[in-house]
C-alpha positions as CSV (number, residue, x, y, z in Angstrom):
1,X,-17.9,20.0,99.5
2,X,-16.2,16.7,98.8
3,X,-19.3,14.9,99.5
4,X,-21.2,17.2,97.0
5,X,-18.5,16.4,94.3
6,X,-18.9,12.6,95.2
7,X,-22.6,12.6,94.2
8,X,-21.8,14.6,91.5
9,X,-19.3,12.2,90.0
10,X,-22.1,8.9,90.8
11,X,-24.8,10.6,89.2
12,X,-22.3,11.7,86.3
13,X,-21.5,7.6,85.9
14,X,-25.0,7.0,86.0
15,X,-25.6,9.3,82.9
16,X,-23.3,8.1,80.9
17,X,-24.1,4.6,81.6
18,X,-27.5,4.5,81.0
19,X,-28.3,7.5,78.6
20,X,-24.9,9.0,76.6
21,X,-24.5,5.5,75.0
22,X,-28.7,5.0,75.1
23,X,-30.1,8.2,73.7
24,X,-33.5,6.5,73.8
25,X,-33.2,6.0,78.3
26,X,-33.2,10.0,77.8
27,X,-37.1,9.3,79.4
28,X,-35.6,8.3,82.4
29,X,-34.2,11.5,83.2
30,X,-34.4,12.7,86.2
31,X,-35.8,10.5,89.0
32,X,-34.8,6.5,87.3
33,X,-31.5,7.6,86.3
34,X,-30.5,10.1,89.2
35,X,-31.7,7.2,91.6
36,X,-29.3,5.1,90.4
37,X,-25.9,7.5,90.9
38,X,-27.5,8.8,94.5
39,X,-28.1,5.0,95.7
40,X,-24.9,4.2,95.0
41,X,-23.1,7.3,96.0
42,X,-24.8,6.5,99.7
43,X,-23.2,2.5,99.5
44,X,-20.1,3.8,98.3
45,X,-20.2,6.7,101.1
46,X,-20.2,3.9,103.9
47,X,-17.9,2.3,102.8
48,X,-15.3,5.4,102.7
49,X,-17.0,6.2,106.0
50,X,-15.8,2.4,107.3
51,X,-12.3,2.8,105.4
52,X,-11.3,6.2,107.4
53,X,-12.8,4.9,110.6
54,X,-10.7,2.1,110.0
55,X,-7.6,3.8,109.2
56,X,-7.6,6.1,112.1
57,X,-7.9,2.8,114.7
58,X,-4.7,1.5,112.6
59,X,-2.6,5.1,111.9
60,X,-4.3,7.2,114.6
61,X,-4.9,9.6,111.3
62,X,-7.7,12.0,112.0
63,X,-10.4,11.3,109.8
64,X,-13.5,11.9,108.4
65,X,-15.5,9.0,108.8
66,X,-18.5,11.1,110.5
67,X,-18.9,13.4,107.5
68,X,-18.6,10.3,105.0
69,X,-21.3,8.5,107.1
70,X,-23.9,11.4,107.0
71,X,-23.3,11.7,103.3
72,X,-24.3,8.3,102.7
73,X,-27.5,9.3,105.1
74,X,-28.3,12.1,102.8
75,X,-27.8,9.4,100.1
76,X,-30.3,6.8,101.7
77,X,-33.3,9.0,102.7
78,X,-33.1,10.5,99.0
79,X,-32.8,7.3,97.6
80,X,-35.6,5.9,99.3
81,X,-38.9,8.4,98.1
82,X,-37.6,8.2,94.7
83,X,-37.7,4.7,94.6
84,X,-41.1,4.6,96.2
85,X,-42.3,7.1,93.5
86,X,-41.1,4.6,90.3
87,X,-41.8,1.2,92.0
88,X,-43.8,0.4,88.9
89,X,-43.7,-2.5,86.1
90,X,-42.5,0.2,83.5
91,X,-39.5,1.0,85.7
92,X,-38.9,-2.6,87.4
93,X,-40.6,-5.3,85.8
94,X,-37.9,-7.8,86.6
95,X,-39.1,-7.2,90.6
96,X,-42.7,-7.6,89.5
97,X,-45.5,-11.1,89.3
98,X,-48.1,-9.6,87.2
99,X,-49.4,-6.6,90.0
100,X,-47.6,-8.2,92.8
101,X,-44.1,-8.4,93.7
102,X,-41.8,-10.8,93.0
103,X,-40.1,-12.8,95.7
104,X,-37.2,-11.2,94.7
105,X,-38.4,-7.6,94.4
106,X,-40.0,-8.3,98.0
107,X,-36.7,-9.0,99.0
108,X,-34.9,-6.0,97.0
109,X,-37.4,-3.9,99.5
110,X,-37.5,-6.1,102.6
111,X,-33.4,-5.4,103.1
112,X,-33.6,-2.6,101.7
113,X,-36.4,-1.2,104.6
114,X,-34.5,-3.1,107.3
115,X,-30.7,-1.2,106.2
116,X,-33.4,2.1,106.4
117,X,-33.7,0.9,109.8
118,X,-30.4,-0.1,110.4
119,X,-29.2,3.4,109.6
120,X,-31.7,5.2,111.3
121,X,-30.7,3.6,114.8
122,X,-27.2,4.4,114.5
123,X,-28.2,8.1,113.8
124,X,-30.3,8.3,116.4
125,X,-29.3,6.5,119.6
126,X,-26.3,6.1,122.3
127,X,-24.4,3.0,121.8
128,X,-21.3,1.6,123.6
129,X,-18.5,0.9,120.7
130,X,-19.4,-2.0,120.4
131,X,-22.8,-2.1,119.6
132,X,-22.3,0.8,117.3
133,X,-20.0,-1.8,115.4
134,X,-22.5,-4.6,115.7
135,X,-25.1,-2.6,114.3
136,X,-22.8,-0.7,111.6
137,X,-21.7,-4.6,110.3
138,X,-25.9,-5.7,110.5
139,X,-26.8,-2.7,108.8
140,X,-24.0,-3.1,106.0
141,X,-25.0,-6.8,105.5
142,X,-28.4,-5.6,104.7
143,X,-27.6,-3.8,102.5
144,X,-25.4,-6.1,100.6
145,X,-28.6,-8.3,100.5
146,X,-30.6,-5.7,99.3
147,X,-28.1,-4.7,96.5
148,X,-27.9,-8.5,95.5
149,X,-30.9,-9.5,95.2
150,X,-31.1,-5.9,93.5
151,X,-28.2,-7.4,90.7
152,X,-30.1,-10.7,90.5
153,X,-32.9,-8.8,89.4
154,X,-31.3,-7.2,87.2
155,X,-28.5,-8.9,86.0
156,X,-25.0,-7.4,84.5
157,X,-25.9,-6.1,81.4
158,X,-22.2,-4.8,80.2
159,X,-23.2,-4.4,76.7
160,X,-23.0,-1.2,74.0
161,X,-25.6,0.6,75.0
162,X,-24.0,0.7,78.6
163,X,-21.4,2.4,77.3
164,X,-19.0,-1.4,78.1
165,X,-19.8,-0.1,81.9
166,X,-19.9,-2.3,84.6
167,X,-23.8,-1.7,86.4
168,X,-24.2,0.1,89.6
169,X,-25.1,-2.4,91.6
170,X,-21.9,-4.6,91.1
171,X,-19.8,-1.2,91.9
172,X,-21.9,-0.8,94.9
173,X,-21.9,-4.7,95.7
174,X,-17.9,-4.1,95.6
175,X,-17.9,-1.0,97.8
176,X,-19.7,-2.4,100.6
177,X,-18.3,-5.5,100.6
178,X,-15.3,-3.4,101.1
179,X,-17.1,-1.8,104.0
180,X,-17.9,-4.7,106.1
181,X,-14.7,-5.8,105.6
182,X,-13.3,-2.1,106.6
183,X,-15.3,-3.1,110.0
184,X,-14.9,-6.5,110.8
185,X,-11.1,-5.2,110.7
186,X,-12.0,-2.4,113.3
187,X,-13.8,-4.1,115.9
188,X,-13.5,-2.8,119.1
189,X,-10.6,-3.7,121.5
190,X,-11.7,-4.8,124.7
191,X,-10.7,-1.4,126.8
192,X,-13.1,0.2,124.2
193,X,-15.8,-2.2,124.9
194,X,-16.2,-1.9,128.4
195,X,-15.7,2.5,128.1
């Protein structure tokens, strides 16, 4: 339920931020808009997932980091088709050259793919501690490229008709940097590395 509720309140900033303030992004509704709070629910998800696996190697508290990590799953494998399905000029013509990509849009998708990856191992396959941590800190550098290069695209755009908000991908940006550095806090001790 928490996780539900999490989303909930992502897709509820995304709203405000892009159509409450901007009656005329109501067009947007569902898929652009929705995208946006889900993509960023997932980021902010693994980073949570990162801050309670790191807090129970430091208190010994009982966490949730599993449950945090598979709701930023969800997050990512809804993200991705609804991205696919908008990945046009209309919706992203800052990642567009005329029909092509831009370098940068190639990128926003190139990290963004490999982080799909990324994520997709680590659900999937056994791994020693230690390369579950290598992988977790590869796939969360990814995807701080991927939300970059998403905010160089698109740039900050706190203005009126954002509501003054700061834009998803600088909260998201935040969060995962938070994330990695969650991680890089946690690695695993030796006695864990050779178990």
């Amino acid at each position: 339920m928490p996780y539900f509720l999490f989303y909930v309140l992502c897709m509820t900033y995304s709203a405000i931020r892009y159509v409450v303030f901007a009656p005329q992004n109501l067009q947007n509704l569902p898929i652009f808009v929705l995208n946006k709070g889900i993509s960023m629910g997932a980021a902010l998800c693994f980073a949570l997932a990162f801050w309670f696996g790191w807090r129970k190697i430091e208190t010994r508290f009982s966490s949730n980091a599993t449950g945090w990590f598979r709701a930023g799953v969800w997050g990512v494998v809804a993200h991705i088709p609804m991205s696919l399905a908008i990945l046009r000029p209309a919706y992203f013509k800052e990642f567009f050259a005329g029909e092509r990509l831009s370098l940068t849009g190639e990128a926003v998708f190139l990290f963004g793919a490999v982080t799909a990856g990324g994520i997709y191992l680590l659900t999937r396959m056994s791994w020693t501690p230690l390369q579950r941590w290598q992988l977790s800190l590869a796939a969360m550098s990814t995807l701080f490229a991927h939300t970059m290069f998403m905010g160089v695209a698109r740039g900050l755009n706190i203005n009126k008709s954002h509501a003054y908000l700061p834009p998803m991908w600088l909260l998201s940006l935040i969060g995962i940097a938070c994330g990695i550095a969650f991680l890089l806090m946690s690695r695993p001790k030796n006695e864990e590395i050779s178990a």
